[in-house]
C-alpha positions in Angstrom: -25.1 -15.6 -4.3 -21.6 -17.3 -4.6 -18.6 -15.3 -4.7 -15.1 -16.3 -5.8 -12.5 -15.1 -4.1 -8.8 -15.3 -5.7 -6.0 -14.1 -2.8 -2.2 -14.6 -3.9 -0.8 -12.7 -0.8 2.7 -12.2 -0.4 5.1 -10.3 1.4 6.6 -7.7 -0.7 9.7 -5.3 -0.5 8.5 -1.7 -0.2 11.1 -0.6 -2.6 9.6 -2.9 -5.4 6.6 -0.8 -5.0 5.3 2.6 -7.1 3.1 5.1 -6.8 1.0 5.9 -9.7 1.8 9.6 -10.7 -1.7 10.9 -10.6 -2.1 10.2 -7.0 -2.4 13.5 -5.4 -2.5 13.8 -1.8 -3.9 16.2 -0.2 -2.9 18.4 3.0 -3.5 16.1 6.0 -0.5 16.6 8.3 -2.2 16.3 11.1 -3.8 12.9 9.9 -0.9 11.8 8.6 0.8 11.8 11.5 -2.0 9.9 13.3 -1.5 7.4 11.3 2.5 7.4 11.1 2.1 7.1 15.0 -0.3 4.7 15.0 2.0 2.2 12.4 4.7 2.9 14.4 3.0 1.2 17.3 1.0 -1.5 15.8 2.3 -2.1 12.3 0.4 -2.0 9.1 -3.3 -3.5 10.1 -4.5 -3.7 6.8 -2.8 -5.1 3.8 -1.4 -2.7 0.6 -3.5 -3.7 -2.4 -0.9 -3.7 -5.6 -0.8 -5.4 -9.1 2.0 -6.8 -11.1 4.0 -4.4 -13.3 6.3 -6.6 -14.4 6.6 -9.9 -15.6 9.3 -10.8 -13.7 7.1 -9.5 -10.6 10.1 -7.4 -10.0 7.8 -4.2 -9.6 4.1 -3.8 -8.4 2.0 -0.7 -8.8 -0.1 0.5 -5.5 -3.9 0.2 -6.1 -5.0 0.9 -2.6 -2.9 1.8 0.3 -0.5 4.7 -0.7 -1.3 6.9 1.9 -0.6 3.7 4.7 2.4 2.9 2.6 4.2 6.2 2.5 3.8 6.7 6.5 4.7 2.9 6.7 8.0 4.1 4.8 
């Protein structure tokens, strides 16, 4: 079986990314904080998946990754 693969990977500002409103964290201080430490010391590991909002590519909407991206912040 032969699979395609299609990666445009860029570097993006984190302030040209949202959040889509029906993302609801829940409670997870403690494991939140795990993994704010855990950025802190070793970066983001594993890329923010996002799609194009905008035509301009001015804004991109987070598909997976929020919870990485908002301790990443």
């Amino acid at each position: 079986m032969r699979t395609n693969h299609i990666t445009n990977a860029a570097i993006l500002p984190t302030q040209s990314l949202r959040v889509p409103e029906s993302y609801h964290a829940g409670l997870q201080k403690v494991q939140d904080d795990i993994l704010r430490n855990s950025i802190a010391l070793t970066g983001i590991q594993q890329p923010l998946v996002v799609a194009r909002l905008e035509a301009d590519g001015s804004e991109y909407f987070v598909i997976d990754g929020v919870r990485r991206l908002r301790a990443g912040r």
